[in-house]
GUKEKE-955132 format. One record per residue: x negated, y, z of N, C-alpha, C in turn. Coordinates in steps of 0.1 Angstrom, whole numbers, plus 2048, in hexadecimal, padded with zeros to 3 digits. Layout:
N
REC   n_xx   n_yy   n_zz   ca_xx   ca_yy   ca_zz   c_xx   c_yy   c_zz
REC      X      Y      Z       X       Y       Z      X      Y      Z
...
END
This chain:
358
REC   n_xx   n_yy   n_zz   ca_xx   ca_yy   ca_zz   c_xx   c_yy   c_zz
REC    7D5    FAD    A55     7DA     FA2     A4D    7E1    F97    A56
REC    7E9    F96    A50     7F5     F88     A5A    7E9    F7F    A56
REC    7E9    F75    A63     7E1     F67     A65    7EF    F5D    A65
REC    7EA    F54    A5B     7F3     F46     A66    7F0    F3F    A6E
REC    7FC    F3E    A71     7FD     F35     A81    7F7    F25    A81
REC    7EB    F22    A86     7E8     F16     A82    7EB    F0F    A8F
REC    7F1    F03    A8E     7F5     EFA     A9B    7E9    EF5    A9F
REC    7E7    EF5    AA8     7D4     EEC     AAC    7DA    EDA    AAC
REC    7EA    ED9    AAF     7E8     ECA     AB0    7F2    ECB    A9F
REC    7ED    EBA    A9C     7F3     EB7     A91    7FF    EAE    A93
REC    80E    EB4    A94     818     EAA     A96    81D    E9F    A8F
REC    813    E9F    A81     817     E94     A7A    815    E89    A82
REC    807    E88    A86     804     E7B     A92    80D    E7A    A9C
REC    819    E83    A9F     81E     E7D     AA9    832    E7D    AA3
REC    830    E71    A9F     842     E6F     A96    84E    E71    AA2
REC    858    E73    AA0     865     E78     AA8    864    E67    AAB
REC    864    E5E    AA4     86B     E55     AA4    860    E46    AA4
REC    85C    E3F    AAA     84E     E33     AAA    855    E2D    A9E
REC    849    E29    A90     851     E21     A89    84C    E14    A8D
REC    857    E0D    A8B     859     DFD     A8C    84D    DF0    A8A
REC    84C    DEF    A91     83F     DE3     A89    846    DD6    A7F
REC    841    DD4    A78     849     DC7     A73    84C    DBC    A7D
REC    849    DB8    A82     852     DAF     A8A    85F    DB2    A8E
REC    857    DC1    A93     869     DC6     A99    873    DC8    A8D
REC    86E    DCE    A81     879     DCE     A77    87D    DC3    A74
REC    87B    DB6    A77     880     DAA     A72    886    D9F    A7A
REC    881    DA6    A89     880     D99     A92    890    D92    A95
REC    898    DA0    A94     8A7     D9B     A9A    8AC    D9B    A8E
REC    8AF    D9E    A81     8B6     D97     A76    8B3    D8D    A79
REC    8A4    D86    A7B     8A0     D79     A73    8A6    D70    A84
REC    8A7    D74    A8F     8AF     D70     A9B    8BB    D6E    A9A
REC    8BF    D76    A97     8CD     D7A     A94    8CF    D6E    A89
REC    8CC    D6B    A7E     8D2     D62     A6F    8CE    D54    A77
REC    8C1    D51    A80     8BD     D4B     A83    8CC    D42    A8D
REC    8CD    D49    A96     8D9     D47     AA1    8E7    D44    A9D
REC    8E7    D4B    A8E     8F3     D4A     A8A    8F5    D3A    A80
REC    8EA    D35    A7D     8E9     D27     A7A    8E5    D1E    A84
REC    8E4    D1F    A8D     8E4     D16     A99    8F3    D12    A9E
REC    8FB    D20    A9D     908     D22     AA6    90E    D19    A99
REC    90B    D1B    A8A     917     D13     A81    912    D06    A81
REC    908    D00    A85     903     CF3     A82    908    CEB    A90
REC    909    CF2    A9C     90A     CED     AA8    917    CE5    AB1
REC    922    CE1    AA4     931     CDA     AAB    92B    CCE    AA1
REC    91F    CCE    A99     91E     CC5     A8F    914    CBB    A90
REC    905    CC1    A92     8FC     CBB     A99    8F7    CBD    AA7
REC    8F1    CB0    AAE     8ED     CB4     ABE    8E2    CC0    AC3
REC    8E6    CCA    ABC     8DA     CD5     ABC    8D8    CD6    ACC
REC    8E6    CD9    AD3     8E6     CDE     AE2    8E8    CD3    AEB
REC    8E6    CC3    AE8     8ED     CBB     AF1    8E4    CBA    AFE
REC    8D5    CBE    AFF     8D0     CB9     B05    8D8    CC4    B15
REC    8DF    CCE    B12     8E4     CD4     B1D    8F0    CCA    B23
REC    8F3    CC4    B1D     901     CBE     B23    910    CC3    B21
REC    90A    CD1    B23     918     CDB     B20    91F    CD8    B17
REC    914    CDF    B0C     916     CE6     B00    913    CD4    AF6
REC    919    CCD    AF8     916     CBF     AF2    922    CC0    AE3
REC    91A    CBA    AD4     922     CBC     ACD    92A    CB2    AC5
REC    924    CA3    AD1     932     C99     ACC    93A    C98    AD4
REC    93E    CA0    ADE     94B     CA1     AE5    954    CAC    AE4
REC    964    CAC    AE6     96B     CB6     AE6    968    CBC    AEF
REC    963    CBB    AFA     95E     CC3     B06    956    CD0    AFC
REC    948    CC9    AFE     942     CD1     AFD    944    CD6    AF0
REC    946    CDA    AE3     94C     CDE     AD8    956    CEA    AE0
REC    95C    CE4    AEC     96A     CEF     AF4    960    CF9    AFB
REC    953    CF5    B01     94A     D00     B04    947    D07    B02
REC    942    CFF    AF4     936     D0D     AE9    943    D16    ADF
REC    950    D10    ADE     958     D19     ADB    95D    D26    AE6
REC    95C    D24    AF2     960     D2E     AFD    955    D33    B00
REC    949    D32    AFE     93C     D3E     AFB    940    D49    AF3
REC    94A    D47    AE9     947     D4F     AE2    952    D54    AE1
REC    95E    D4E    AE9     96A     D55     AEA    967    D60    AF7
REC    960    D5B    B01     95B     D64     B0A    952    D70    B03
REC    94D    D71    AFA     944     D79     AFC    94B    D82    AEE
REC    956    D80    AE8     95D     D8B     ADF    966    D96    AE7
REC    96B    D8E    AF2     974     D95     AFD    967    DA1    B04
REC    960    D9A    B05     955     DA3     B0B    94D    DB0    B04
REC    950    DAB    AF3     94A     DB1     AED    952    DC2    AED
REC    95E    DBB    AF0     968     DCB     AF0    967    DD3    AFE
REC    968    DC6    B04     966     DCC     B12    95C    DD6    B17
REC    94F    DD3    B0E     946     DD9     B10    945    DE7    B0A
REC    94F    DEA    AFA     952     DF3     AF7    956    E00    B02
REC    960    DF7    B04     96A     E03     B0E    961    E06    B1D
REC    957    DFC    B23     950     E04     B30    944    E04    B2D
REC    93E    DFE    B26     92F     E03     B23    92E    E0E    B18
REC    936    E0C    B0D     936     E1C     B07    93E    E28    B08
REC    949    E22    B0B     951     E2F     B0E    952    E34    B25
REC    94F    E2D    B29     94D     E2B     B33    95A    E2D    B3E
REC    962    E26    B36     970     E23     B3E    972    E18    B45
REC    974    E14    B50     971     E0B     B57    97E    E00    B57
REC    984    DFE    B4B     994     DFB     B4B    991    DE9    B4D
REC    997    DE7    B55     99B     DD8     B56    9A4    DD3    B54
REC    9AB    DD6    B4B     9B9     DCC     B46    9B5    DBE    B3A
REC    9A4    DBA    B3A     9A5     DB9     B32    9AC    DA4    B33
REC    9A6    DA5    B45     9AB     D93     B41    9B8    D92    B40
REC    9C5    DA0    B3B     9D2     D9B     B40    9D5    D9E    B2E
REC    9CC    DA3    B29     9D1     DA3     B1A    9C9    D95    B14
REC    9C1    D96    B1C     9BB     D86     B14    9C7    D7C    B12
REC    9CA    D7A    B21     9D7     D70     B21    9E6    D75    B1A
REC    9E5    D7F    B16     9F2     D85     B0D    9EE    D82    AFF
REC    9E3    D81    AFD     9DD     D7E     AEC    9DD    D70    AED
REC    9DC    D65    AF7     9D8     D59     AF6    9EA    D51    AF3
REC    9F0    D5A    AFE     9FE     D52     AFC    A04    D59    AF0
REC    A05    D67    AEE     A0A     D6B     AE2    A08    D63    AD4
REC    9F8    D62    AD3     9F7     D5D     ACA    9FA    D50    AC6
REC    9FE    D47    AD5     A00     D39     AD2    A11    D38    ACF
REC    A19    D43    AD5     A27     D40     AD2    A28    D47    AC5
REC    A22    D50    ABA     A24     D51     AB0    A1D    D4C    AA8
REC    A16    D42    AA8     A12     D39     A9F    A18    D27    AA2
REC    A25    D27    AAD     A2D     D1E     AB4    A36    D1F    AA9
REC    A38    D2A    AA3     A46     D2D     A9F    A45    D32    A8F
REC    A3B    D2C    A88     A37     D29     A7E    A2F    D33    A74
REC    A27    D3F    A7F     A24     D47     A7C    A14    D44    A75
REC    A11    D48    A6D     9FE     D42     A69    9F5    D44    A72
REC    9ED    D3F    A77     9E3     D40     A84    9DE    D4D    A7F
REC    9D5    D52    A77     9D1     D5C     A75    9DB    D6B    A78
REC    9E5    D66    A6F     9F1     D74     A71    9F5    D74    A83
REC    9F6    D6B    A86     9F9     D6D     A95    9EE    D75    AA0
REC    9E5    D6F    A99     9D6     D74     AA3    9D6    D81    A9C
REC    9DB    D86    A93     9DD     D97     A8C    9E4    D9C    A98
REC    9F3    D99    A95     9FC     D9F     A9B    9F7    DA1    AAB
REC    9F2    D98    AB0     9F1     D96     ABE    9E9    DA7    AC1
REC    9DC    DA4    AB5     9D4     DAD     AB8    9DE    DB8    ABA
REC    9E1    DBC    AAC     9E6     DCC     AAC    9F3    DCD    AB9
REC    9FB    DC6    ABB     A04     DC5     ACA    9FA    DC8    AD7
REC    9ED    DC8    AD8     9E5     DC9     AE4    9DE    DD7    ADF
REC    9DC    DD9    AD3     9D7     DE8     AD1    9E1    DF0    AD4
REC    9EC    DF0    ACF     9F9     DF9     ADA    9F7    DF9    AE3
REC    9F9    DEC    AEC     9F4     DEC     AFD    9EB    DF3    B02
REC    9DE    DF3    AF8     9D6     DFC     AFC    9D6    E07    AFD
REC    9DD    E0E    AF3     9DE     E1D     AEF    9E4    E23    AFA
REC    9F6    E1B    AFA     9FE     E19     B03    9F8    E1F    B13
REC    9EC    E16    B19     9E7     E16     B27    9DB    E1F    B22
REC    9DA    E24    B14     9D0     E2D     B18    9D5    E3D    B1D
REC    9DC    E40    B18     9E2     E4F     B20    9E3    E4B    B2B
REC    9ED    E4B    B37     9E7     E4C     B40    9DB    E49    B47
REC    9D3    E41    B41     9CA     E3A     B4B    9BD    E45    B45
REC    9BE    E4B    B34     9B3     E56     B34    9B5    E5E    B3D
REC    9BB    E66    B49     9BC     E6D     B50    9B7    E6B    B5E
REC    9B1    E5B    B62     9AD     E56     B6A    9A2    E55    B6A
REC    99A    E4D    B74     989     E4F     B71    985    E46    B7C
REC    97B    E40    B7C     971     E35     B83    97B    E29    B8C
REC    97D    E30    B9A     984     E24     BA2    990    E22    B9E
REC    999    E2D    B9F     9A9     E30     B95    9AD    E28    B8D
REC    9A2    E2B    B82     9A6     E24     B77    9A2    E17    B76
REC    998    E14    B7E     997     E05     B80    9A4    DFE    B86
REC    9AA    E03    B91     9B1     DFA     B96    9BE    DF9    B92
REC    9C4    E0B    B89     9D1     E0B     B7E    9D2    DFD    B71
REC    9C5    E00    B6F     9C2     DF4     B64    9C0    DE4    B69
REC    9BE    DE0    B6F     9BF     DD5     B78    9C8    DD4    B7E
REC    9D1    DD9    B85     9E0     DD9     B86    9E7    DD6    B76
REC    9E6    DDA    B6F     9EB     DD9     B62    9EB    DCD    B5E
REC    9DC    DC7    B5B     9D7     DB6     B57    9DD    DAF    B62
REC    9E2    DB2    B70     9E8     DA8     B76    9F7    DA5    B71
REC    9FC    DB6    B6E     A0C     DB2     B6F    A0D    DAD    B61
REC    A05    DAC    B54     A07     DA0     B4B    A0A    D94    B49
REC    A00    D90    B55     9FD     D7F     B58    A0A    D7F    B61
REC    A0E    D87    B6C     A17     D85     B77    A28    D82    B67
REC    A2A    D8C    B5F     A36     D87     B57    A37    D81    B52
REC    A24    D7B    B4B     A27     D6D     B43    A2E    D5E    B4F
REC    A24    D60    B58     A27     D57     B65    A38    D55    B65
REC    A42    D5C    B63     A4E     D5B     B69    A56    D54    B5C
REC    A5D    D4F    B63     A66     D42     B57    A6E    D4D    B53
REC    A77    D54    B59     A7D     D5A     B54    A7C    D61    B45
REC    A73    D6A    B46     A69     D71     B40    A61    D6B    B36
REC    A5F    D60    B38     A59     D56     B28    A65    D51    B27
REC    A70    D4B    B2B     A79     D46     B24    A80    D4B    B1E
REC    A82    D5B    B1D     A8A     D66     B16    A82    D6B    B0B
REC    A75    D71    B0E     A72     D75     B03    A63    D68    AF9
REC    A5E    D65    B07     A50     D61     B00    A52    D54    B07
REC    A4E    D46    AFD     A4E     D3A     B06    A40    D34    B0E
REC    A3D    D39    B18     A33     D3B     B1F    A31    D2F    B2A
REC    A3F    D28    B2E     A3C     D1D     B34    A3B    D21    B40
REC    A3D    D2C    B45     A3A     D31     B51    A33    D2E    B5B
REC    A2D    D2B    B63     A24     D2A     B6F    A21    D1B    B67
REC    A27    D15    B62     A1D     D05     B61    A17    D06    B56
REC    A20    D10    B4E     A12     D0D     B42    A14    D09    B37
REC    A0D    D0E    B2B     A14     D04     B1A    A0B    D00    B18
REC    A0C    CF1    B0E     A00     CEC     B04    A00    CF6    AF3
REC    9F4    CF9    AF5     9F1     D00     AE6    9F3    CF2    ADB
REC    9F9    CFA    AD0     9FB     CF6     AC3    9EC    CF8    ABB
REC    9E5    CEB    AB4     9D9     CEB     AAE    9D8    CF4    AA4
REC    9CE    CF9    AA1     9CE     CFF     A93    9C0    CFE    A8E
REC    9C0    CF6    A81     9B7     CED     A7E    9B3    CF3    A6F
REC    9A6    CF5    A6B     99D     CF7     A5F    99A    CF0    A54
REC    99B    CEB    A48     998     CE3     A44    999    CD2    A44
REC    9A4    CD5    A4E     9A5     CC3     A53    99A    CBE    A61
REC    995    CC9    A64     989     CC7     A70    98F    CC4    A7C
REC    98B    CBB    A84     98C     CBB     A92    991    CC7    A98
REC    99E    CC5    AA0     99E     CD7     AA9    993    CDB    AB3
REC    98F    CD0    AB4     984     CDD     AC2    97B    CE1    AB6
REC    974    CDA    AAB     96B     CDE     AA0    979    CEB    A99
REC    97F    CE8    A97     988     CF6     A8F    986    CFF    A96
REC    98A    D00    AA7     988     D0A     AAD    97C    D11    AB2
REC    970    D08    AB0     964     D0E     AB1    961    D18    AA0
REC    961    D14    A97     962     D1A     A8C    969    D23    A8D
REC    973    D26    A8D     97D     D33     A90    978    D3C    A99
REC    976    D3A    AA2     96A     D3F     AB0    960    D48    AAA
REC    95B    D3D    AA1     94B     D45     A9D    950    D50    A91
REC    95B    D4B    A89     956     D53     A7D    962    D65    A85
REC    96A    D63    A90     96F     D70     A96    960    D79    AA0
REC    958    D6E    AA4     950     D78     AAB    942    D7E    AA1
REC    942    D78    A94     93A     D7D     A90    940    D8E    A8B
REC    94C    D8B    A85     955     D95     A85    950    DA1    A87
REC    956    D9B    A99     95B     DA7     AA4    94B    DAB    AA5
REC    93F    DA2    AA5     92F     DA8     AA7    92C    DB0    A9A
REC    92C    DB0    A8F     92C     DBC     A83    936    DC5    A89
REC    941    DC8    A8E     948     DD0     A8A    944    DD7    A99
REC    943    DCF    AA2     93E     DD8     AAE    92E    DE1    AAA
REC    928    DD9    AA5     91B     DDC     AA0    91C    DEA    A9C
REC    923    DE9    A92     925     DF8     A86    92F    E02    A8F
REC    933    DFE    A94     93C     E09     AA0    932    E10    AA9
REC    92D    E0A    AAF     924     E0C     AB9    917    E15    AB4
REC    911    E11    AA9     907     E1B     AA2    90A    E26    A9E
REC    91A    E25    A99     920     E2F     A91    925    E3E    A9A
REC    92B    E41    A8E     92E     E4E     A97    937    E4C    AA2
REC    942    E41    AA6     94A     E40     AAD    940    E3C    ABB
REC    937    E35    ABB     92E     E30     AC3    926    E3E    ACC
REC    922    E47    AC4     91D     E52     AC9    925    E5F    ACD
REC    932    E5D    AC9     93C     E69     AD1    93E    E60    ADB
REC    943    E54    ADD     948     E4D     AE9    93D    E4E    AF5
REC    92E    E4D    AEE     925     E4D     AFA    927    E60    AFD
REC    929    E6A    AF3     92A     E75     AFB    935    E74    B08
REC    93E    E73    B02     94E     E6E     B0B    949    E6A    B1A
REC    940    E5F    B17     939     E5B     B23    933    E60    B2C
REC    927    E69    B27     921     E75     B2E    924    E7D    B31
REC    92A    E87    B29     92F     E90     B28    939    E98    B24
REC    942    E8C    B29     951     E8E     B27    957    E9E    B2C
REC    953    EA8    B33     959     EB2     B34    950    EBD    B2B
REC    94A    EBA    B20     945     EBF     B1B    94B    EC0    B0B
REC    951    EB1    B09     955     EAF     AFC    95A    EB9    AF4
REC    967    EC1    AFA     973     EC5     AF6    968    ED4    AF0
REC    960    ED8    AF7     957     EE6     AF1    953    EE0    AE4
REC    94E    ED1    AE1     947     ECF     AD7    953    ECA    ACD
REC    95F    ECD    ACD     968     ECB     AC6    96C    EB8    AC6
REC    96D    EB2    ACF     96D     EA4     AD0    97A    EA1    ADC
REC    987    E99    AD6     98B     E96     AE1    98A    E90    AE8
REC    988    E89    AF2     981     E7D     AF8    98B    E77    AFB
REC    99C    E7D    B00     9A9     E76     B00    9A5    E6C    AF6
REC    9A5    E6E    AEB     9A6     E67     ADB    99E    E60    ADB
REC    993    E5E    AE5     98D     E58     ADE    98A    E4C    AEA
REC    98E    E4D    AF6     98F     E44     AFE    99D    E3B    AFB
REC    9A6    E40    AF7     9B0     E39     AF0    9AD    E2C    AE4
REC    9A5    E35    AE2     9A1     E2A     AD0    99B    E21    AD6
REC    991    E21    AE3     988     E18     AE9    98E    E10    AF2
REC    99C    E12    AF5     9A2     E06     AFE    9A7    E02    AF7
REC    9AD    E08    AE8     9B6     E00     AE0    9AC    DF1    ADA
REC    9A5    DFA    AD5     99A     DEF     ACF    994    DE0    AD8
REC    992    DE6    AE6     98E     DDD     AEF    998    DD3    AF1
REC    9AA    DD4    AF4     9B3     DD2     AF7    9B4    DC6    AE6
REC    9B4    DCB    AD9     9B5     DC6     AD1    9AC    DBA    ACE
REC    99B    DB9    AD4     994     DB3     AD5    994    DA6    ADF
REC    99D    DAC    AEC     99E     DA3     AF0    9A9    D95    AF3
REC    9B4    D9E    AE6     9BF     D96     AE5    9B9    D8B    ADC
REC    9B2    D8F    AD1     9AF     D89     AC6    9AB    D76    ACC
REC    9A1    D7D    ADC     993     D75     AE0    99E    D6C    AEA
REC    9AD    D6E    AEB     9B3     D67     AF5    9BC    D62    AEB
REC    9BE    D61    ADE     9C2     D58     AD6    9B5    D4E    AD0
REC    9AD    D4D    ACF     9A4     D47     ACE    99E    D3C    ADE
REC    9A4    D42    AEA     9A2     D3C     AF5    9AA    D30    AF5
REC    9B8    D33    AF1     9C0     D2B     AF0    9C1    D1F    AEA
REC    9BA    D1D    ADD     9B6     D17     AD7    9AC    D0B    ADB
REC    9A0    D15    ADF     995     D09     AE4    99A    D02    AF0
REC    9A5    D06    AF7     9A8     D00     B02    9B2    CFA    B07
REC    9BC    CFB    AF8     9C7     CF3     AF8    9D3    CF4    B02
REC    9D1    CF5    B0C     9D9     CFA     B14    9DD    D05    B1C
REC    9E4    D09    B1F     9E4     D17     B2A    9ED    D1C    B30
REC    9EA    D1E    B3D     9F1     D20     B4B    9EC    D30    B4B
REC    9F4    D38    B56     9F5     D49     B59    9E5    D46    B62
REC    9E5    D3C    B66     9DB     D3E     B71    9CB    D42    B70
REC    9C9    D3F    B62     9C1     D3E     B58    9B9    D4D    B57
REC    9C4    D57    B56     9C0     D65     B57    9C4    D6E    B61
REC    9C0    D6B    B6B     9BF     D71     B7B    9B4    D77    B7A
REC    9B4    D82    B87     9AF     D8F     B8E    99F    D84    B89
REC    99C    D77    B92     98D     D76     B8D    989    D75    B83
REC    992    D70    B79     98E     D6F     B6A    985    D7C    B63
REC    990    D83    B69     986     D93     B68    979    D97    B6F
REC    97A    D8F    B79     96B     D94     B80    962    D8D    B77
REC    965    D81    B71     95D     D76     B6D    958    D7F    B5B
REC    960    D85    B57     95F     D90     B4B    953    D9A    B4D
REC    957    DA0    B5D     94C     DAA     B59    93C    DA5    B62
REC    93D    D93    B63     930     D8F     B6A    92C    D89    B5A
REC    933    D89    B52     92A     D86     B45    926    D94    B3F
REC    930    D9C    B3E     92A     DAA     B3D    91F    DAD    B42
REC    920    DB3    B4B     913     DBA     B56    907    DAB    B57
REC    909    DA0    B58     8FD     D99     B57    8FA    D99    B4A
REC    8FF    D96    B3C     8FB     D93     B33    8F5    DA4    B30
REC    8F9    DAE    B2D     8F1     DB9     B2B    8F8    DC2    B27
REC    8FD    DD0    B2D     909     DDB     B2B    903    DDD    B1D
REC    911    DE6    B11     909     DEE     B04    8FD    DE1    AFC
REC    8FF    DD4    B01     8F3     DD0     AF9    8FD    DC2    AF0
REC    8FF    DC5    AE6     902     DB8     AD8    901    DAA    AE0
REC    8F6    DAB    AE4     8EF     D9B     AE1    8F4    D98    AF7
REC    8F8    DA5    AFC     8F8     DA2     B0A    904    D9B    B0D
REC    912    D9B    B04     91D     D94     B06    918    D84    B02
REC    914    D83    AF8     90F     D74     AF6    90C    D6D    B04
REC    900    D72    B09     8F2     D6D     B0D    8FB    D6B    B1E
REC    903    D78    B22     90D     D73     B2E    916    D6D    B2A
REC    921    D69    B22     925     D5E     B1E    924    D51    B21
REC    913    D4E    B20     90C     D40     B1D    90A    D3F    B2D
REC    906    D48    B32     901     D49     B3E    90C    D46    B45
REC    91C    D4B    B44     927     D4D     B4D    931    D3A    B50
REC    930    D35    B3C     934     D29     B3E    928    D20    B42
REC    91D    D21    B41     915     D12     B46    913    D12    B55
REC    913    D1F    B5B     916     D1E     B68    925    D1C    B6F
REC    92C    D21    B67     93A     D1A     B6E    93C    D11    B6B
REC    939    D07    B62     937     CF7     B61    930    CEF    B68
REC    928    CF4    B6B     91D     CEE     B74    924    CED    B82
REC    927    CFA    B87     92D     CFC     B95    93D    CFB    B97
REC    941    CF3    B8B     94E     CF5     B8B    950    CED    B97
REC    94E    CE5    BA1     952     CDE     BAB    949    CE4    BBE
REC    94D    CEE    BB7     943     CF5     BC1    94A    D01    BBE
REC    956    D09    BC0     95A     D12     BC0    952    D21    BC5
REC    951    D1C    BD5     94D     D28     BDA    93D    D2B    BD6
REC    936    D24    BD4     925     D25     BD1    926    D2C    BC4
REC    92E    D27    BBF     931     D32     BAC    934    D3B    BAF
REC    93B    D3D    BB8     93D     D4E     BB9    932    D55    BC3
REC    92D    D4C    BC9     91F     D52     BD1    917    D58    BC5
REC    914    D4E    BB7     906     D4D     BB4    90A    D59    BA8
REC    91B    D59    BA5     91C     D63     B9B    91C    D6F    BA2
REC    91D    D73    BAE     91D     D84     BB5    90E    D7F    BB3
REC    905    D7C    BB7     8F7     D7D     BBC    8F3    D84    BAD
REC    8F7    D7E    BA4     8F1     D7E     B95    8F6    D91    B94
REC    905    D8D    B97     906     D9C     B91    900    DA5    B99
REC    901    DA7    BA6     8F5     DB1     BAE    8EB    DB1    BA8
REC    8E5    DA4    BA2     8D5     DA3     BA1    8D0    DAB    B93
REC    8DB    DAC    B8B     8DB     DB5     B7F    8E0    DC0    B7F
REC    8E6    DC3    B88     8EC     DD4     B89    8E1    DDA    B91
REC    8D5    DD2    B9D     8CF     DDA     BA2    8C2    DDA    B9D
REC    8BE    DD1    B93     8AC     DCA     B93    8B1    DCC    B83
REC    8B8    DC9    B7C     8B8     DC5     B6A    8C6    DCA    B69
REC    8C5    DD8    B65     8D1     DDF     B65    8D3    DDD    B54
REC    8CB    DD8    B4F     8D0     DD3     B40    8D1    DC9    B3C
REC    8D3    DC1    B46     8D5     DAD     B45    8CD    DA7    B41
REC    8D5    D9F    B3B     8C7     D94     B37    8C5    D94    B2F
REC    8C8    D9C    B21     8C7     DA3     B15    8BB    DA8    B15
REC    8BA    DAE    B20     8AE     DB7     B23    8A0    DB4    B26
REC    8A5    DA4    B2A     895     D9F     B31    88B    DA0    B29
REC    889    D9A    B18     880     D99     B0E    87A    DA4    B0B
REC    87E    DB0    B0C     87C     DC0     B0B    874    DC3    B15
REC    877    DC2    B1F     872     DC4     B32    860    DBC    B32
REC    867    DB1    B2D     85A     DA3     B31    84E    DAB    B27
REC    852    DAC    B16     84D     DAE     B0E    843    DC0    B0E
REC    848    DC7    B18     846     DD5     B1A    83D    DD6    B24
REC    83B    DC9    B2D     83A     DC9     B3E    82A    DCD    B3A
REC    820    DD4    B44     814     DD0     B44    80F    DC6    B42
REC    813    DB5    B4C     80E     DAD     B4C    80D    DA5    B3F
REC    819    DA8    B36     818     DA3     B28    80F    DAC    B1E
REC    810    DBA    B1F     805     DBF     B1C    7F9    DBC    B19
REC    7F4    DB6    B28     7EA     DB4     B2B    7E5    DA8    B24
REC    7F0    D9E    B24     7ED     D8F     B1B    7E9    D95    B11
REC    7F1    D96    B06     7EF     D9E     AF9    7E0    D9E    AF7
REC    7DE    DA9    B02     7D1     DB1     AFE    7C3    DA8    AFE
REC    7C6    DA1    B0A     7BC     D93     B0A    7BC    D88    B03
REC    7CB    D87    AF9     7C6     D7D     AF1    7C5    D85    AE3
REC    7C4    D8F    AE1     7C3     D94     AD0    7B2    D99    AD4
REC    7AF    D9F    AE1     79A     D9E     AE4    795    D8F    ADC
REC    79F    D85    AE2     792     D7A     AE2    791    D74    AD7
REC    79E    D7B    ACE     79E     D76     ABC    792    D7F    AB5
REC    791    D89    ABD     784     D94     AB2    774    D94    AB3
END
């Protein structure tokens, strides 16, 4: 007589998957809704004055807390294209400044601020597409410095009078004042903070649902195991393409919006450091992580405000930071509350204060 096979262990007790405790199912919606009424309340009441920065009865600070968040939409794409697809492309500070001035000369010339910050986008998703064939053929140092070469020779054509006085009015090396573009009748640094917030909530849903989605999970194969794709029927050409387009598009959007909160703008604005300064919000705020472009963002302007008269010590203390997260917190500072919250020593609290409740 056949016997059945009886398992000695029971795998029901052991789930593929830990379910969630309630905290965790609620903690970051309710962070998230939480953060997101701080950020709309904050050009209005003194929520953040006591930093100085981020103060909310001055144009300054209002110009702050609006470049938080212009920084960290640019980032948000950025992060697309080298944290998930794992292209290491740097053109992005020279399309920032192609979306900041594009968008200010076609909304100079009576175009709707919105339809411009459109067009701008989709003109930098070509660019992207454009610089993605060749450069998909590239890989790590290559393509880092093809692409960076790229974002220079941007800034270098806006820079030339020639060249803005023919096609684009760019002011050449000195620079143009942006034309306001105002909400409701609101204040422009208050219009431009508003605008700010309601594009990066945007670009944070739509990166959100990208990234979980299916496009998020071929891109990380792309990543890994890019010579493997094409067996599993995936092209990864196609699909590094879509990932600089999109990045490229994101960060035109985030340099018409720059423009804005800052009213003015010179070529000099988006140079070789500007880029370094991109991926020290990156890599410090936290690769692949939502909330890691924010959190470097905040981190990238209150320290260059602070040290703004101290040149070289800012760029001491921003390499220190980035080594100090590429080699010790290779998930930024995204990551600390996870790390702290996981560590033994917090463990250990825990366990000593839920004993002395029983």
């Amino acid at each position: 007589m056949k016997q059945d096979l009886i398992c000695p262990i029971d795998i029901s007790k052991y789930p593929l998957h830990r379910p969630l405790s309630s905290w965790e199912k609620y903690a970051s919606p309710s962070i998230t809704a939480a953060l997101l009424v701080l950020l709309v309340l904050a050009p209005i009441y003194p929520i953040f004055d006591f930093t100085g920065v981020f103060s909310s009865q001055t144009g300054y600070g209002r110009g702050n807390m609006g470049l938080v968040l212009v920084y960290a939409i640019v980032v948000m794409g950025l992060n697309l294209l080298i944290g998930w697809a794992g292209q290491v492309g740097l053109a992005a500070a020279g399309v920032f400044g192609f979306g900041a001035y594009m968008t200010t000369e076609l909304y100079s010339l009576g175009v709707p601020f919105p339809i411009a910050l459109l067009v701008s986008a989709i003109l930098a998703f070509v660019i992207g597409i454009a610089v993605g064939f060749p450069a998909a053929r590239l890989k790590g140092f290559f393509l880092a410095i093809a692409t960076l070469a790229l974002g220079e020779l941007i800034i270098k054509l806006i820079a030339l009078d020639q060249v803005g006085g023919a096609w684009l009015h760019t002011g050449g090396g000195s620079g143009r004042n942006v034309p306001a573009f105002t909400l409701f009748g609101m204040r422009a640094s208050v219009s431009a903070y508003y605008l700010s917030l309601a594009v990066f909530v945007i670009v944070a849903v739509c990166m959100s649902v990208l990234t979980r989605g299916r496009l998020g999970r071929t891109l990380k194969a792309v990543r890994d195991i890019d010579i493997a794709t094409g067996a599993l029927g995936i092209s990864s050409t196609n699909y590094k393409l879509l990932a600089f387009g999109i990045s490229t598009a994101v960060a035109a959007v985030a340099g018409g919006l720059f423009a804005q909160n800052v009213t003015y703008l010179s070529p000099g604005a988006f140079r070789t450091s500007f880029m370094f300064y991109l991926l020290v919000v990156l890599i410090v705020g936290g690769v692949r992580n939502l909330w890691g472009a924010f959190i470097g963002a905040i981190f990238f302007v209150v320290l260059r405000l602070l040290l703004q008269d101290s040149t070289e010590l800012g760029l001491l203390i921003f390499g220190v930071a980035l080594l100090t997260c590429m080699v010790i917190l290779p998930g930024g500072l995204a990551s600390l509350p996870a790390r702290l919250a996981h560590s033994k020593f917090s463990k250990d609290i825990v366990s000593r204060i839920g004993g002395a409740f029983r």
